[in-house]
mmCIF file of the N, C-alpha and C atoms, coordinates in Angstrom:
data_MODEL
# 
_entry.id   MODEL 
# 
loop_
_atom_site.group_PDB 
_atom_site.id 
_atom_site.type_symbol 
_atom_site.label_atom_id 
_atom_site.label_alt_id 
_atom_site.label_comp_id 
_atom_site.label_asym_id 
_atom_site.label_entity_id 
_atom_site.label_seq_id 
_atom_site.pdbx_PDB_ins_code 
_atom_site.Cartn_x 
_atom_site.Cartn_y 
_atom_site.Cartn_z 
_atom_site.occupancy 
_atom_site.B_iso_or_equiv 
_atom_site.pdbx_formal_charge 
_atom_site.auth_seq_id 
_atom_site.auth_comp_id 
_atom_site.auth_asym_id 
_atom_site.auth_atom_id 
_atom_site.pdbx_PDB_model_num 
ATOM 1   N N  . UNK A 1 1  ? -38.171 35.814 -3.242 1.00 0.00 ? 1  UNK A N  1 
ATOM 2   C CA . UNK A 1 1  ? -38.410 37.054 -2.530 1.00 0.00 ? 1  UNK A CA 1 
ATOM 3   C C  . UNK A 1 1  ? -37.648 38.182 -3.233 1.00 0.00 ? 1  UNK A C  1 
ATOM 4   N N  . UNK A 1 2  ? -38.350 39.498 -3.189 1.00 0.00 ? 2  UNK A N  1 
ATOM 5   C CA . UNK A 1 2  ? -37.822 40.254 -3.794 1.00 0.00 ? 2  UNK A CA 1 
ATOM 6   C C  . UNK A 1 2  ? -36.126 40.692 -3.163 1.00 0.00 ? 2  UNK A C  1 
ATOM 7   N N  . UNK A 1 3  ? -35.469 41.592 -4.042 1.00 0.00 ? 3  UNK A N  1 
ATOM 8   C CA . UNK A 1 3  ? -34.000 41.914 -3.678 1.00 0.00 ? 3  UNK A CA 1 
ATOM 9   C C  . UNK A 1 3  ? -33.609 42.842 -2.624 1.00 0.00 ? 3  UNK A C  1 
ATOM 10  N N  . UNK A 1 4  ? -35.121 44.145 -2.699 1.00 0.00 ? 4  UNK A N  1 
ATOM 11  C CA . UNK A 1 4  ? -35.299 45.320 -2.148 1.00 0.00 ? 4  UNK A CA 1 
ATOM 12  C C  . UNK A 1 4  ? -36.684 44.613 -1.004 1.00 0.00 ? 4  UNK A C  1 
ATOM 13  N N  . UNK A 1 5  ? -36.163 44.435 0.258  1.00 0.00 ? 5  UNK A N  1 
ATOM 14  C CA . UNK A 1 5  ? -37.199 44.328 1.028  1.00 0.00 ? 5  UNK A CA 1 
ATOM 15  C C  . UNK A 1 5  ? -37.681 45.698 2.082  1.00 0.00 ? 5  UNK A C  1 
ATOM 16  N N  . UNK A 1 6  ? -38.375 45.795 2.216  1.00 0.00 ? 6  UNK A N  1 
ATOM 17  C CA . UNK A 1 6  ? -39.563 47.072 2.948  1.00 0.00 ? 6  UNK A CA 1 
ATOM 18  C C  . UNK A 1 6  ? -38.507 46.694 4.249  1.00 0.00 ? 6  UNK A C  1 
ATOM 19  N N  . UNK A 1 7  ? -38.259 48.135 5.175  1.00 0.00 ? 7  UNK A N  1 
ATOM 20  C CA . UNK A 1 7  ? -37.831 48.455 6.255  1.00 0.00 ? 7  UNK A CA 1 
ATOM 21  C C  . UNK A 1 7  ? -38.804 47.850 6.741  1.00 0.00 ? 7  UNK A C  1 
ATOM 22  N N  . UNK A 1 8  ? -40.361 47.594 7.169  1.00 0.00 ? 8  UNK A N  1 
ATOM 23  C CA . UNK A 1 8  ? -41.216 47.142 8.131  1.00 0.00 ? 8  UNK A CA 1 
ATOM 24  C C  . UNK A 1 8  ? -40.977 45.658 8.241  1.00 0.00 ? 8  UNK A C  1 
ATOM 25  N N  . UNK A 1 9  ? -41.055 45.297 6.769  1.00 0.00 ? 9  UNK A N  1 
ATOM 26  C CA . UNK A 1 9  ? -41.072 43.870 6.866  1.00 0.00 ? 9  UNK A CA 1 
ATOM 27  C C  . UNK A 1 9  ? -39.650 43.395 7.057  1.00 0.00 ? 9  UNK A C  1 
ATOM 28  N N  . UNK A 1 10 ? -38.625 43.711 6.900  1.00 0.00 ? 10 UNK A N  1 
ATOM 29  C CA . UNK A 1 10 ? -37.228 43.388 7.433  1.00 0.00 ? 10 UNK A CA 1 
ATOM 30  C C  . UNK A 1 10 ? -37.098 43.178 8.435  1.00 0.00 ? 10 UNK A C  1 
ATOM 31  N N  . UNK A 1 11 ? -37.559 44.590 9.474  1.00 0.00 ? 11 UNK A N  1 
ATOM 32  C CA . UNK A 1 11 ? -37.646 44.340 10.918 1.00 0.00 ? 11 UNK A CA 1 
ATOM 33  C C  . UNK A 1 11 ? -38.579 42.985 11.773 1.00 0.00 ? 11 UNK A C  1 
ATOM 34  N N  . UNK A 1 12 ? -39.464 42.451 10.866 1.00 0.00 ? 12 UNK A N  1 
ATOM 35  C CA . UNK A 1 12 ? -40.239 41.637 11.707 1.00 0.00 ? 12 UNK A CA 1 
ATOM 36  C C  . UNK A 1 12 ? -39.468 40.383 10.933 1.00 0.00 ? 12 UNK A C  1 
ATOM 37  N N  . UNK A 1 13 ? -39.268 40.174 9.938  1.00 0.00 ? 13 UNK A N  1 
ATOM 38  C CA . UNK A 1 13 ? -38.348 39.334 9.628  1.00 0.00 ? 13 UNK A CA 1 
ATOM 39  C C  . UNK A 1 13 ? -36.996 38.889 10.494 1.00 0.00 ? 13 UNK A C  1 
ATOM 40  N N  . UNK A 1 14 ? -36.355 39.898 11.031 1.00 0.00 ? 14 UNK A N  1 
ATOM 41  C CA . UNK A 1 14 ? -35.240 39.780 11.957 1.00 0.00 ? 14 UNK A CA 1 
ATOM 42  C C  . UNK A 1 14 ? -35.751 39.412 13.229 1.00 0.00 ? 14 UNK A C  1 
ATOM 43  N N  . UNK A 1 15 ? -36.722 39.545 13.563 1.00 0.00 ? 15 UNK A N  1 
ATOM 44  C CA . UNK A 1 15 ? -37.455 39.533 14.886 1.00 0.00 ? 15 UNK A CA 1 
ATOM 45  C C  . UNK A 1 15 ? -38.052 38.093 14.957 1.00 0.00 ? 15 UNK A C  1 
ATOM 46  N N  . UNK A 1 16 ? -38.496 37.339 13.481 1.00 0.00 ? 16 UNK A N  1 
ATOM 47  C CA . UNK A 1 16 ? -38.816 35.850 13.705 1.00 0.00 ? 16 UNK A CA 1 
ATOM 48  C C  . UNK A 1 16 ? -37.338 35.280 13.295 1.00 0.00 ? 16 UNK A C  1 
ATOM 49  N N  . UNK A 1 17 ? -36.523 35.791 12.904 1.00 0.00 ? 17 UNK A N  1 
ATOM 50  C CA . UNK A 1 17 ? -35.299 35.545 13.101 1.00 0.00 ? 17 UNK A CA 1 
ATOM 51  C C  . UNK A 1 17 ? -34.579 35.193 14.390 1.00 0.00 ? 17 UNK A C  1 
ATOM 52  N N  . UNK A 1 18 ? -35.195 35.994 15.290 1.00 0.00 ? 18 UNK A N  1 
ATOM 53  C CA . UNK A 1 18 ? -34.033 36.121 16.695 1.00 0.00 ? 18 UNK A CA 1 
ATOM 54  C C  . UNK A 1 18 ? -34.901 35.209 17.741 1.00 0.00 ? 18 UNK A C  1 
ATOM 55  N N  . UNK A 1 19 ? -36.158 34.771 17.162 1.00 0.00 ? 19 UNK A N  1 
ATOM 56  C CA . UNK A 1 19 ? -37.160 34.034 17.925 1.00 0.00 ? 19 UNK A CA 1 
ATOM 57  C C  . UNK A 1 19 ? -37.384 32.847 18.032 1.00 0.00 ? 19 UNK A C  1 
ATOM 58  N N  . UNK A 1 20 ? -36.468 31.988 16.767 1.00 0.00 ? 20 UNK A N  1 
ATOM 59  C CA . UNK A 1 20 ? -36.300 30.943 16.864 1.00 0.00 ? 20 UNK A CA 1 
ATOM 60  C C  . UNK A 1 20 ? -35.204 30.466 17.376 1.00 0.00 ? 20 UNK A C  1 
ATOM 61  N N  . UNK A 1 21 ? -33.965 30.985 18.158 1.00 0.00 ? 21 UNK A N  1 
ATOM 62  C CA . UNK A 1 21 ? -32.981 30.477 18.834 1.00 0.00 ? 21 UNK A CA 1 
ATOM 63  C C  . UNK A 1 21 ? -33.750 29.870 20.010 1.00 0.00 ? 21 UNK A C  1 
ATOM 64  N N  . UNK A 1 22 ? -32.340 29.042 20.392 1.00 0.00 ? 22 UNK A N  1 
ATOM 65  C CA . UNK A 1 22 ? -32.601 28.297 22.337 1.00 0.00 ? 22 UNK A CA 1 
ATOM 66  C C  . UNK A 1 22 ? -32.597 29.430 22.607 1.00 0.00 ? 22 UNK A C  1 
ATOM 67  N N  . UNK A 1 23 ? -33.063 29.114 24.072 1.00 0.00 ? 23 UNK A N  1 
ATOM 68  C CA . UNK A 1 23 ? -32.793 30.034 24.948 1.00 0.00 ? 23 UNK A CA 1 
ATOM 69  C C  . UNK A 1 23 ? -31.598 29.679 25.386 1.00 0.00 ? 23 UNK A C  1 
ATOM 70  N N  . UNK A 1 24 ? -31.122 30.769 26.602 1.00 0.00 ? 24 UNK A N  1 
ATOM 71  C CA . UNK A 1 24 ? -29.721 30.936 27.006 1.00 0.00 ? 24 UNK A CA 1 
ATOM 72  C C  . UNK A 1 24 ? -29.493 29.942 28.268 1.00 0.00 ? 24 UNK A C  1 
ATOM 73  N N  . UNK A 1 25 ? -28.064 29.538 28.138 1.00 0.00 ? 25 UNK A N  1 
ATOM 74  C CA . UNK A 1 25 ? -28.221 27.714 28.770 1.00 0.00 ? 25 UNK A CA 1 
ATOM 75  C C  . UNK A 1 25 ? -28.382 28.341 29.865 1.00 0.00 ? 25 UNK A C  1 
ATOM 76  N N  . UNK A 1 26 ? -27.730 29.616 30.614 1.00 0.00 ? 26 UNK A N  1 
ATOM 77  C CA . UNK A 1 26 ? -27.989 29.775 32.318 1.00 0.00 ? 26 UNK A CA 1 
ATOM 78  C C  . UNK A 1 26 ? -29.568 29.767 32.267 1.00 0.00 ? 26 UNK A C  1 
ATOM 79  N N  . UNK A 1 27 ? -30.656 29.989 31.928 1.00 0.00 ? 27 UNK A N  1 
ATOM 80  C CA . UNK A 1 27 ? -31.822 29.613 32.528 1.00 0.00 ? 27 UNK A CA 1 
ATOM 81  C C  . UNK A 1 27 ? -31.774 28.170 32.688 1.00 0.00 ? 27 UNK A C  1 
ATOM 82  N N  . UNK A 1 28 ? -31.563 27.480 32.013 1.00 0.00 ? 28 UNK A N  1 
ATOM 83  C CA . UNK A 1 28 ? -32.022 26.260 32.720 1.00 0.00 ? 28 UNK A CA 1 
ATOM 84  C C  . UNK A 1 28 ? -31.613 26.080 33.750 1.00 0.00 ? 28 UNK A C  1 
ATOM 85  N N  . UNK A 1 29 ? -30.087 26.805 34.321 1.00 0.00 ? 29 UNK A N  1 
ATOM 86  C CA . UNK A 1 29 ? -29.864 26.584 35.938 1.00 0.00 ? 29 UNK A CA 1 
ATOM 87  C C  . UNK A 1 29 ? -31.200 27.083 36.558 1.00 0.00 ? 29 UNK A C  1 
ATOM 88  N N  . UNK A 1 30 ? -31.401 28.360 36.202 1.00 0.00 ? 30 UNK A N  1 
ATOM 89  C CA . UNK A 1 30 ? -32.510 29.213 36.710 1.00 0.00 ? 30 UNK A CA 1 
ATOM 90  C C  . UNK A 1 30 ? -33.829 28.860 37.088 1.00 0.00 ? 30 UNK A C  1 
ATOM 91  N N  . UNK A 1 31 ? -34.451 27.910 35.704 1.00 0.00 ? 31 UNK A N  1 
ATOM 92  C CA . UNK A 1 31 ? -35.268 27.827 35.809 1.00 0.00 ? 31 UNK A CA 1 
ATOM 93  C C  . UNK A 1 31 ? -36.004 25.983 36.603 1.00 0.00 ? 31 UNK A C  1 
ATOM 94  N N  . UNK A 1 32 ? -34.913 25.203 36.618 1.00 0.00 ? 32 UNK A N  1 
ATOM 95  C CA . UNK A 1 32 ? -34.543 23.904 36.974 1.00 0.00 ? 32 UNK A CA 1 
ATOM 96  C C  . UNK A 1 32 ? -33.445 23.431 38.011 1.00 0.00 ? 32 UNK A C  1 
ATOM 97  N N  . UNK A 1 33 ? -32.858 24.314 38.193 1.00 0.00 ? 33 UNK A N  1 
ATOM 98  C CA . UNK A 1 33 ? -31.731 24.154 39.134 1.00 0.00 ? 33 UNK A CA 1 
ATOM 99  C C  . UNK A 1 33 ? -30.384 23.471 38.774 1.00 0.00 ? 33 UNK A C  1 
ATOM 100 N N  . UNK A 1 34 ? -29.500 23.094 39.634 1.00 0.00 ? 34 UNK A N  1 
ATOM 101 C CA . UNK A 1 34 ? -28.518 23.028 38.959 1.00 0.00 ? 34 UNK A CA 1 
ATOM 102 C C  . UNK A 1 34 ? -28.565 21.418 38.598 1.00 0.00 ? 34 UNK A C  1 
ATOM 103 N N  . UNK A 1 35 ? -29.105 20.842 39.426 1.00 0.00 ? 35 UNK A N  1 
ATOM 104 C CA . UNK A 1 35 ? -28.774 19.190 38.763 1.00 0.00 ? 35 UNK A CA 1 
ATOM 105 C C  . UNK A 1 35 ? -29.437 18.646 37.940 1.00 0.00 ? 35 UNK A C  1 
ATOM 106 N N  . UNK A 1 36 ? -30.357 19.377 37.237 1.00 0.00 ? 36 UNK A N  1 
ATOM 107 C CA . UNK A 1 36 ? -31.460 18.891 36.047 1.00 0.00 ? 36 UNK A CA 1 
ATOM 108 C C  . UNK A 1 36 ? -30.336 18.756 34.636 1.00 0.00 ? 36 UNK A C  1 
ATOM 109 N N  . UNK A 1 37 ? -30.443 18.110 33.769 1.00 0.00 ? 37 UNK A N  1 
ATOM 110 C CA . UNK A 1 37 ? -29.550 18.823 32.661 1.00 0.00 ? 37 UNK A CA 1 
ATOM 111 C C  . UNK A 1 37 ? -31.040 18.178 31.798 1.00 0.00 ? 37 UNK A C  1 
ATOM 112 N N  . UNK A 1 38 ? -31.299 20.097 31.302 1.00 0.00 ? 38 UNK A N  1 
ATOM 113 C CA . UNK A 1 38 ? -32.651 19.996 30.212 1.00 0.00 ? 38 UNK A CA 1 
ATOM 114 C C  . UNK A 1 38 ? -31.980 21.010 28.781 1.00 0.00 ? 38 UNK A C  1 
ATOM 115 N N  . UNK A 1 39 ? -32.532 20.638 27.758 1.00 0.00 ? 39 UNK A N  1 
ATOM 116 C CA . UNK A 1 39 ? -32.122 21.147 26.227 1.00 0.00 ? 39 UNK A CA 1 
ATOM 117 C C  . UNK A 1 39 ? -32.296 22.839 26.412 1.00 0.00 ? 39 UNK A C  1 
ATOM 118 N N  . UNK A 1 40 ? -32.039 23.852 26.375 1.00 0.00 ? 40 UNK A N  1 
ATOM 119 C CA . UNK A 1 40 ? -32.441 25.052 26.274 1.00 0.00 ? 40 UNK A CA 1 
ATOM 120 C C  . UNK A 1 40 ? -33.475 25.320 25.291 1.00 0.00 ? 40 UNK A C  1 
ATOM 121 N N  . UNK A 1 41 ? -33.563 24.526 24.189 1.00 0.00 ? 41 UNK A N  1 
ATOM 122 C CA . UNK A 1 41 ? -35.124 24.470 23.343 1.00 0.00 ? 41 UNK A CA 1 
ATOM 123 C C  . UNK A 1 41 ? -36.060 24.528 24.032 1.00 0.00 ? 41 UNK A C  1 
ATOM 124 N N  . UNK A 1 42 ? -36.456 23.511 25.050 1.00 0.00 ? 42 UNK A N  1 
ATOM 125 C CA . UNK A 1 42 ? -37.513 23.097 25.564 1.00 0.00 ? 42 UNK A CA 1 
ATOM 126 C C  . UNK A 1 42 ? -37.870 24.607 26.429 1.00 0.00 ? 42 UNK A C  1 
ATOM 127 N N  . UNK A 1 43 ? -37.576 25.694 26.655 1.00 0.00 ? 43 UNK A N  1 
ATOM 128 C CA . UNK A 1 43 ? -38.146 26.886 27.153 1.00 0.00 ? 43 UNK A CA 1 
ATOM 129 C C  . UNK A 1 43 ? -38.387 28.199 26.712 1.00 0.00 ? 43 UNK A C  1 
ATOM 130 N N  . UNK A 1 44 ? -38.034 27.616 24.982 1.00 0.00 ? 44 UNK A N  1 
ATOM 131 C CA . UNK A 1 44 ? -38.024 28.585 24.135 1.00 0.00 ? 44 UNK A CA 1 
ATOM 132 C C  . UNK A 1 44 ? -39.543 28.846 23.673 1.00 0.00 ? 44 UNK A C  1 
ATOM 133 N N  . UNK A 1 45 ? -39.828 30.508 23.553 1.00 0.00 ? 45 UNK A N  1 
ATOM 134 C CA . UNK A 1 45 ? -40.893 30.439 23.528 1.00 0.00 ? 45 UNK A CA 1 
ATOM 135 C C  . UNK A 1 45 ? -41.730 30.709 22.259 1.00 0.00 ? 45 UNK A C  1 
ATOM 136 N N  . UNK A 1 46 ? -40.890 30.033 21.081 1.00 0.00 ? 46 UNK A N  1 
ATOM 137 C CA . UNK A 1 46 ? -41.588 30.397 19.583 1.00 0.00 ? 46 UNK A CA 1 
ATOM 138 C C  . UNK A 1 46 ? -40.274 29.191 18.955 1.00 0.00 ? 46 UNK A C  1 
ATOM 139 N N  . UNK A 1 47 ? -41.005 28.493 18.595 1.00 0.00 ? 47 UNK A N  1 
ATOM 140 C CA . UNK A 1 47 ? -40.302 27.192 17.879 1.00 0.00 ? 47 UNK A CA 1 
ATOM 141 C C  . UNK A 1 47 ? -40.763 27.534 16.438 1.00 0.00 ? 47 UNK A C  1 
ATOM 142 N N  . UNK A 1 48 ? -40.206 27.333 15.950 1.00 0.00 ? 48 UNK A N  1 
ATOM 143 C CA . UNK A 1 48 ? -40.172 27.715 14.318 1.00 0.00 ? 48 UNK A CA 1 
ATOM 144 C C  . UNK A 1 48 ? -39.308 27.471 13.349 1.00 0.00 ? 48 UNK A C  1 
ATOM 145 N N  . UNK A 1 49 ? -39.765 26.795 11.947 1.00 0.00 ? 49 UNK A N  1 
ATOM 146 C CA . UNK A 1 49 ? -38.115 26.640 11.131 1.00 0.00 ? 49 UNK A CA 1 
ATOM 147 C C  . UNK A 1 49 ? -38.388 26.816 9.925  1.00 0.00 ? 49 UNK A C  1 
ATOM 148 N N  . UNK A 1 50 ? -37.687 27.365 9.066  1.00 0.00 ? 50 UNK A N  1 
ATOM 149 C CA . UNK A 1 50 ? -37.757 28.011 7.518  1.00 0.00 ? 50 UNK A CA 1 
ATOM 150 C C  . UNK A 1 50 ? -38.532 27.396 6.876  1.00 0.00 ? 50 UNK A C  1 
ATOM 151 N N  . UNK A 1 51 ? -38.568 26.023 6.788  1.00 0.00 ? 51 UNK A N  1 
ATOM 152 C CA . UNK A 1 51 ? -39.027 25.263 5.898  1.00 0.00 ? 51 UNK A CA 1 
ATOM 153 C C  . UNK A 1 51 ? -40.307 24.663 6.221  1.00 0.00 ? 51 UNK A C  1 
ATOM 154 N N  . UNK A 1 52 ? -40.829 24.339 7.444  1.00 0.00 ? 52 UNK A N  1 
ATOM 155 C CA . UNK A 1 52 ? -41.935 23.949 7.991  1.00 0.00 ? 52 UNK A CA 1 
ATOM 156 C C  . UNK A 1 52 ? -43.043 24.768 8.580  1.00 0.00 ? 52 UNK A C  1 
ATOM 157 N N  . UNK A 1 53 ? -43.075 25.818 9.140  1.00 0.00 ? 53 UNK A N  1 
ATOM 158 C CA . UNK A 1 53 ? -43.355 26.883 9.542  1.00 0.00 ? 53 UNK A CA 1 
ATOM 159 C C  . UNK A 1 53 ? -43.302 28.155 9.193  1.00 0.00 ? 53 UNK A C  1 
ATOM 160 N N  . UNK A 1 54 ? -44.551 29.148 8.054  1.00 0.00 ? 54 UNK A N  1 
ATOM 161 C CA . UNK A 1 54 ? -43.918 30.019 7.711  1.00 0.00 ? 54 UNK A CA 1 
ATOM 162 C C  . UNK A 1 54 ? -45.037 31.238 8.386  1.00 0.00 ? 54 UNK A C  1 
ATOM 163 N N  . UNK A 1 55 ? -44.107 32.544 8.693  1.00 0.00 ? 55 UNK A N  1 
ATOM 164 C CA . UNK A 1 55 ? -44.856 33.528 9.405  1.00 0.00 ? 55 UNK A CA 1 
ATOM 165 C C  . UNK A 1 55 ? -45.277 34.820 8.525  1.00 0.00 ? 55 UNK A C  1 
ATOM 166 N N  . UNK A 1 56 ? -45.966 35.120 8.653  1.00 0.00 ? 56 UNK A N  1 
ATOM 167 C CA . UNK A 1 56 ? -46.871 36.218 7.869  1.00 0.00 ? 56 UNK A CA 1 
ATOM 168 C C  . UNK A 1 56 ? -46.182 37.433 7.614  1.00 0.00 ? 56 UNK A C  1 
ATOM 169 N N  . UNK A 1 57 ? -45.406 37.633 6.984  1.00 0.00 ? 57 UNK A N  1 
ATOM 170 C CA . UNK A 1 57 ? -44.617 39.255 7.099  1.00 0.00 ? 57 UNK A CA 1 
ATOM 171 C C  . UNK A 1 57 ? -45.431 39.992 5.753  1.00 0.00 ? 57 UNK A C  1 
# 
């Protein structure tokens, strides 16, 4: 990839960046209650990884 990347494509780059984290562990209280214990992956809503999955910028 080049050295000098485009302001547009940076921004969506950071954005499939911030899209592949868990989600945040208090939802799973939220969304399951408190006595479930579930992965915070499993409610994430864009699974994605560098090497297997690549997105169109």
């Amino acid at each position: 990839m080049a050295t000098f990347k485009h302001p547009s494509k940076k921004k969506r780059l950071i954005k499939a960046g911030t899209q592949t984290k868990w989600a945040p562990f208090w939802t799973v209280f939220k969304i399951y209650g408190k006595g479930m214990r579930v992965h915070p992956s499993r409610h994430t809503e864009v699974k994605r990884h560098w090497r297997r999955t690549k997105i169109r910028a």
